[in-house]
DSSP file (Angstrom, degrees, kcal/mol; ACC not computed):
  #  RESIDUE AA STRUCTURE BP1 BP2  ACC     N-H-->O    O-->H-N    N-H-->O    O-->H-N    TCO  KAPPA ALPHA  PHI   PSI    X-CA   Y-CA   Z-CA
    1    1 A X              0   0    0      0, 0.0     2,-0.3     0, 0.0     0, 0.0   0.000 360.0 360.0 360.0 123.2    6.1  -16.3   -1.2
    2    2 A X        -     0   0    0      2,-0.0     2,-0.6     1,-0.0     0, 0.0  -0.590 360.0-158.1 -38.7 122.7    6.7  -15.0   -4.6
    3    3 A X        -     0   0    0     -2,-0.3     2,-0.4     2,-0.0    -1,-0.0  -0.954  13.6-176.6-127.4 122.9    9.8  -12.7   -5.4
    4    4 A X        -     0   0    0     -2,-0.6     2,-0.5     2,-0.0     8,-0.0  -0.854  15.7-136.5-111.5 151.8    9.2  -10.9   -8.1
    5    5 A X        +     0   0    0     -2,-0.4     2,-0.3     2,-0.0    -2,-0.0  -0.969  27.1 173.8-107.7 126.7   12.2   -8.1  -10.0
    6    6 A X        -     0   0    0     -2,-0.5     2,-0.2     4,-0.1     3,-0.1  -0.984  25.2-153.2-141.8 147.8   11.1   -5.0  -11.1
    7    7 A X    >   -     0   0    0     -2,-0.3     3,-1.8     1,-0.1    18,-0.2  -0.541  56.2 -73.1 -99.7 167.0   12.8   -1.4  -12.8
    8    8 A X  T 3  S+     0   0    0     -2,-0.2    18,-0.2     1,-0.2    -1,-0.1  -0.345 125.0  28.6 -56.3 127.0   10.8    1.9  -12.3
    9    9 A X  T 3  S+     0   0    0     16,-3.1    -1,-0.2     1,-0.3    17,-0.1   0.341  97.1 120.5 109.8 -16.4    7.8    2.2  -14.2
   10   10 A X    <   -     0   0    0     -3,-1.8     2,-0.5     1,-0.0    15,-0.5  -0.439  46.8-148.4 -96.8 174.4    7.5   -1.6  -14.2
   11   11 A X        -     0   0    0     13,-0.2     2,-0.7    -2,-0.1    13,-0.2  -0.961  22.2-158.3-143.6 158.8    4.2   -3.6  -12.7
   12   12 A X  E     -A   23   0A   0     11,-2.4    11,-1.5    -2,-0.5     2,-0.1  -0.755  17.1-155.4-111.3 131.9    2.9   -6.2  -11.2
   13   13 A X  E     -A   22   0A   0     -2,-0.7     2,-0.3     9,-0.2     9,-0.2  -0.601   4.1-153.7 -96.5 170.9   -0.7   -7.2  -11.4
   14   14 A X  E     -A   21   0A   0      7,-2.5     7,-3.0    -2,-0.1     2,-0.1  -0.891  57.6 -24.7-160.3 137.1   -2.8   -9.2   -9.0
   15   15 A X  S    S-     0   0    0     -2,-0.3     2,-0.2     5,-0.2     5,-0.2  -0.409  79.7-105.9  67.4-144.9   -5.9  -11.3   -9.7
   16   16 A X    >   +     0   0    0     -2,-0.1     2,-0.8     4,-0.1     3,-0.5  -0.942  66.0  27.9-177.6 153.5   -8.1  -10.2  -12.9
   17   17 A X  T 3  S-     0   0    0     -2,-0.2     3,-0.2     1,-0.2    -2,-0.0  -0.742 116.8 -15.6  95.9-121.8  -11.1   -8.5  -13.6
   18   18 A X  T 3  S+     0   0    0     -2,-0.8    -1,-0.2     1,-0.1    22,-0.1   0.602 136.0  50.7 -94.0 -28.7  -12.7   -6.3  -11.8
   19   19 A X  S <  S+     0   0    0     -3,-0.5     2,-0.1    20,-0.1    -2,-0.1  -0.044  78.4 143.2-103.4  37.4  -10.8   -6.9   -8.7
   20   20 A X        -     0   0    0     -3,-0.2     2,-0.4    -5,-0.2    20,-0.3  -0.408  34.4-160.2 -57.9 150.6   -7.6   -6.6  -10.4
   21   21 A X  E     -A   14   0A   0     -7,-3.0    -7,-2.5    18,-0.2     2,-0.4  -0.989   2.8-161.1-146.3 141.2   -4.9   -4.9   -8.4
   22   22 A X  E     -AB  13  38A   0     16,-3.0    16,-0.7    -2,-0.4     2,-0.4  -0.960   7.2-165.2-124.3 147.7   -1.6   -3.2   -9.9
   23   23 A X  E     -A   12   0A   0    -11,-1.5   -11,-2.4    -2,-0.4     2,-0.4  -0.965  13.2-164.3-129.4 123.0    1.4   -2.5   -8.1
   24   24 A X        -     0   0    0     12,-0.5    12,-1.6    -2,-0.4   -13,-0.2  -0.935  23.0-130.8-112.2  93.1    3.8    0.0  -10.1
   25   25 A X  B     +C   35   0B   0    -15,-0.5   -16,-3.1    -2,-0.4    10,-0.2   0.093  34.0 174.4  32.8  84.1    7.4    0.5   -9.2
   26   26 A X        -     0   0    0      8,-2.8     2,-0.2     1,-0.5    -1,-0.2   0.797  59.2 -15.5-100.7 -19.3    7.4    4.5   -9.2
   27   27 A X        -     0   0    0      7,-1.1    -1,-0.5   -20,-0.0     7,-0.3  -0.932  49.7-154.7-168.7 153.8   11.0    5.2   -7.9
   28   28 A X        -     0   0    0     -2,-0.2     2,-1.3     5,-0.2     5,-0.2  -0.826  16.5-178.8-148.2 137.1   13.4    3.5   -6.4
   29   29 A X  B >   -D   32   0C   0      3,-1.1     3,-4.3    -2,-0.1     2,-0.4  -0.731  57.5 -64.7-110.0 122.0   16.3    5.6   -4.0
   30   30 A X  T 3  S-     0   0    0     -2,-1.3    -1,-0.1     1,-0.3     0, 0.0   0.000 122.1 -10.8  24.8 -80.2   19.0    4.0   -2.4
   31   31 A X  T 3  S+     0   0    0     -2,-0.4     2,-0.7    -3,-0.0    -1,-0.3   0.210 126.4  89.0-107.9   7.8   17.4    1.3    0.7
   32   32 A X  B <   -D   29   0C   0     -3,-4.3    -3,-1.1     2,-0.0     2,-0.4  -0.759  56.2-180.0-106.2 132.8   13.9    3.2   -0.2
   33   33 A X        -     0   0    0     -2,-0.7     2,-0.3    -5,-0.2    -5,-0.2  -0.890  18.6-144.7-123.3 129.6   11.3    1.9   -3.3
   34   34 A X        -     0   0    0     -2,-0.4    -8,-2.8    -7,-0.3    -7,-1.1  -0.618  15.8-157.6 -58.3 147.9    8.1    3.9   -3.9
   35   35 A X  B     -C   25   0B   0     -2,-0.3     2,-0.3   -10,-0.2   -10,-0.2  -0.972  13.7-156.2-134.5 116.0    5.1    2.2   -4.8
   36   36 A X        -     0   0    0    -12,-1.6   -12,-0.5    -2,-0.4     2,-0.2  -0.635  11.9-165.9 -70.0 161.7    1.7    2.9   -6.6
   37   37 A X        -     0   0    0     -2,-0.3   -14,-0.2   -14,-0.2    -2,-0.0  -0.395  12.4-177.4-151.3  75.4   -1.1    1.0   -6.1
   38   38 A X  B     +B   22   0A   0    -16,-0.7   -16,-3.0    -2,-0.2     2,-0.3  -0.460  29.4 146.5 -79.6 154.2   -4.5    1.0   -8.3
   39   39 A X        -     0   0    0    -18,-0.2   -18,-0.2   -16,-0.0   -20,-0.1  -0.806  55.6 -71.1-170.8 165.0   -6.9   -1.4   -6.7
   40   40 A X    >   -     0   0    0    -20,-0.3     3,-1.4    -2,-0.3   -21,-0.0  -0.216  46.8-107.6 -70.1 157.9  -11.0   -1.1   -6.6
   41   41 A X  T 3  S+     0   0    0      1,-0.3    -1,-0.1    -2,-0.0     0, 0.0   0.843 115.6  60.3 -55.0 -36.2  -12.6    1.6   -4.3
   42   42 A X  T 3  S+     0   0    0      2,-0.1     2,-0.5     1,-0.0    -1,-0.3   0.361  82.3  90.9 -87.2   1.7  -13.6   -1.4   -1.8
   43   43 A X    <   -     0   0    0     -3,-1.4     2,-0.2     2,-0.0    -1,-0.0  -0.930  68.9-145.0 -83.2 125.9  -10.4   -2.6   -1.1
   44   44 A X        -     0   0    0     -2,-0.5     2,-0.3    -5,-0.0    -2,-0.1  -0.572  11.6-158.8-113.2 131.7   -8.6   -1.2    1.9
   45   45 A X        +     0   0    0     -2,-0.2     2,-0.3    -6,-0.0    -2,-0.0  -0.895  15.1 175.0-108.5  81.3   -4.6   -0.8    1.7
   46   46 A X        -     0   0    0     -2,-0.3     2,-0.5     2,-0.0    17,-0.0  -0.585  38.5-112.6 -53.4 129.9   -2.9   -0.6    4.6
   47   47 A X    >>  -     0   0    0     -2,-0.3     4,-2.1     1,-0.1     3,-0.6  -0.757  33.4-130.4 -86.5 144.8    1.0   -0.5    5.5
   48   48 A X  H 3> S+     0   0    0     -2,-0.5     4,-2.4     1,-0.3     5,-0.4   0.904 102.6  55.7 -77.9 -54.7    1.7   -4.1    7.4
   49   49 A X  H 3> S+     0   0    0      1,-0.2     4,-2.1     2,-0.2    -1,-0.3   0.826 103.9  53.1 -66.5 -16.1    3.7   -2.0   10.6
   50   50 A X  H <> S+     0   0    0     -3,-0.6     4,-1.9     1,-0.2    -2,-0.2   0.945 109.9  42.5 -84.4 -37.1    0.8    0.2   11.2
   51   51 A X  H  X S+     0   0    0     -4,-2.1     4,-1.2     2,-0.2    -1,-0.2   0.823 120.7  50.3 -73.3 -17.1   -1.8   -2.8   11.6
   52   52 A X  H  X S+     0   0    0     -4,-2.4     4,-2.9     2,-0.2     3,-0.2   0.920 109.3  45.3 -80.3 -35.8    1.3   -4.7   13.9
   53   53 A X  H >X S+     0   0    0     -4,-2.1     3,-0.8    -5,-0.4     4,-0.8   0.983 113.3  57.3 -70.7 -51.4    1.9   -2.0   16.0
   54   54 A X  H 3< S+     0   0    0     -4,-1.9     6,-0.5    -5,-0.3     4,-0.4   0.680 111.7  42.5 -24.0 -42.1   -2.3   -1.7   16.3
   55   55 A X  H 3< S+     0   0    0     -4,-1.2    -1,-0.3    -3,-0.2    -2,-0.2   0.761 106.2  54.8 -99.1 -27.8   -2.5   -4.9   17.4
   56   56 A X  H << S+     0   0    0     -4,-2.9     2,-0.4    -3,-0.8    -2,-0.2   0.979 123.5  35.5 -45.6 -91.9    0.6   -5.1   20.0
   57   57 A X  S  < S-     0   0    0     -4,-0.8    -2,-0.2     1,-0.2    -3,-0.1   0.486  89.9-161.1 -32.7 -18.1   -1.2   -1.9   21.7
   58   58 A X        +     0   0    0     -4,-0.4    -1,-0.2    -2,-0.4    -3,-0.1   0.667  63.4 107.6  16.2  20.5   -4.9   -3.4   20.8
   59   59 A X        +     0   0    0     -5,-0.2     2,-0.4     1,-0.2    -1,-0.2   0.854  66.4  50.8 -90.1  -6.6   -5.9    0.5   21.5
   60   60 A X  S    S-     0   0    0     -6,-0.5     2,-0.5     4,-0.0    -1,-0.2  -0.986  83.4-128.0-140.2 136.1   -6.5    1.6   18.2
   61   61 A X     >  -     0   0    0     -2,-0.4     4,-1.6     1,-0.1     5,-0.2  -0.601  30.1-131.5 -69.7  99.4   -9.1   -0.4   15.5
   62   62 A X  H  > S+     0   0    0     -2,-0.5     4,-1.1     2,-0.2     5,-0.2   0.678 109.9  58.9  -1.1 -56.6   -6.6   -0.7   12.2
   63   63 A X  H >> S+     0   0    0      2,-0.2     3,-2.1     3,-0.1     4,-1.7   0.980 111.0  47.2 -48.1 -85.7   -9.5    0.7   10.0
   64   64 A X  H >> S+     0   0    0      1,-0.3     4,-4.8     2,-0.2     3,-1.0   0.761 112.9  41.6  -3.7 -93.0   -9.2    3.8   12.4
   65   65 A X  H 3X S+     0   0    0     -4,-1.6     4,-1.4     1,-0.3    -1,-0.3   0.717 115.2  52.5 -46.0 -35.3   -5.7    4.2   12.5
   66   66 A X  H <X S+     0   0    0     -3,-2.1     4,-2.6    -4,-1.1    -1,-0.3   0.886 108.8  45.6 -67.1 -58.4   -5.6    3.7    8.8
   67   67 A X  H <X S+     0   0    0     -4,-1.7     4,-1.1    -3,-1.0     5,-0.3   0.983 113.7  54.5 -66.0 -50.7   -8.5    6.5    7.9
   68   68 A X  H  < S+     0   0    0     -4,-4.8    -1,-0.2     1,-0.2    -2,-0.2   0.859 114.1  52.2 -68.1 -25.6   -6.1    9.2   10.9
   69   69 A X  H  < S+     0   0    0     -4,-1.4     5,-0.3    -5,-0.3    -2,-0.3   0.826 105.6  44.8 -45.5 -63.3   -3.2    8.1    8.3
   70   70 A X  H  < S+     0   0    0     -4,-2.6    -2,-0.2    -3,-0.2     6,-0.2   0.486 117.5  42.7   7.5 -53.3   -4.5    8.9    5.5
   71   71 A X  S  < S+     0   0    0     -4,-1.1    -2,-0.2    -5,-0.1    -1,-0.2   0.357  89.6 112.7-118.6 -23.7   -5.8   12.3    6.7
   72   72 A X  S    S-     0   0    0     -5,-0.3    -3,-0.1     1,-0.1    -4,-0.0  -0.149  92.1-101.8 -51.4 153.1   -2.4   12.9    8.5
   73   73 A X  S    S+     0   0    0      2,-0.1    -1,-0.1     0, 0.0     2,-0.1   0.351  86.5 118.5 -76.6  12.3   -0.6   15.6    6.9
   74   74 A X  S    S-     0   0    0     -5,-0.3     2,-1.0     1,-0.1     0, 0.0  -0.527  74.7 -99.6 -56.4 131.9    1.9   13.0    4.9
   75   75 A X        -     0   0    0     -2,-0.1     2,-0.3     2,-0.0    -2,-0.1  -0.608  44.8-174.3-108.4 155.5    1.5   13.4    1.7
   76   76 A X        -     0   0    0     -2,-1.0     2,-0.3    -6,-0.2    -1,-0.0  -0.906  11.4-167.5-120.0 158.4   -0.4   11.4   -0.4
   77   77 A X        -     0   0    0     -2,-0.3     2,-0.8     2,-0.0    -2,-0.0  -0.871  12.0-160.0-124.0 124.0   -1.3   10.9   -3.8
   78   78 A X              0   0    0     -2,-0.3   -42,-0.0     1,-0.2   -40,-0.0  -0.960 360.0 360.0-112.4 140.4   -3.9    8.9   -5.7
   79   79 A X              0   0    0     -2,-0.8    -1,-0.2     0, 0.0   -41,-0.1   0.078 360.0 360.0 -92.4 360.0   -2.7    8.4   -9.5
């Protein structure tokens, strides 16, 4: 594993090209950090507890749960 330090505002890239992905440091509040995340349309982002608990329960498809997330009334933001 890599451990990388970063301030707000700062980023971290992954791969190159077209199928570059950046992850930007947007905030960070006491035990909390926010995160942006540009990546290509075809790559699927998930948070890591929703695909565990999906897979302990094996009742709901990850993609699924992901897409009902998404659409949940949390908000989100595409930058």
């Amino acid at each position: 594993m890599l451990t990388l330090t970063r301030k707000p505002e700062e980023t971290i890239v992954i791969g190159d090209g077209k199928d570059r992905i950046e992850v930007i440091v947007k905030e960070i509040r006491r035990n909390q950090v926010r995160l942006g995340i540009v990546a290509p349309e075809n790559v699927r982002i998930f948070r890591k507890e929703l695909i565990e608990r999906d897979e302990i329960s094996d009742a709901v498809d990850p993609t699924e749960q992901a897409r009902q997330d998404v659409a949940s009334p949390l908000p989100f933001r595409r930058e």
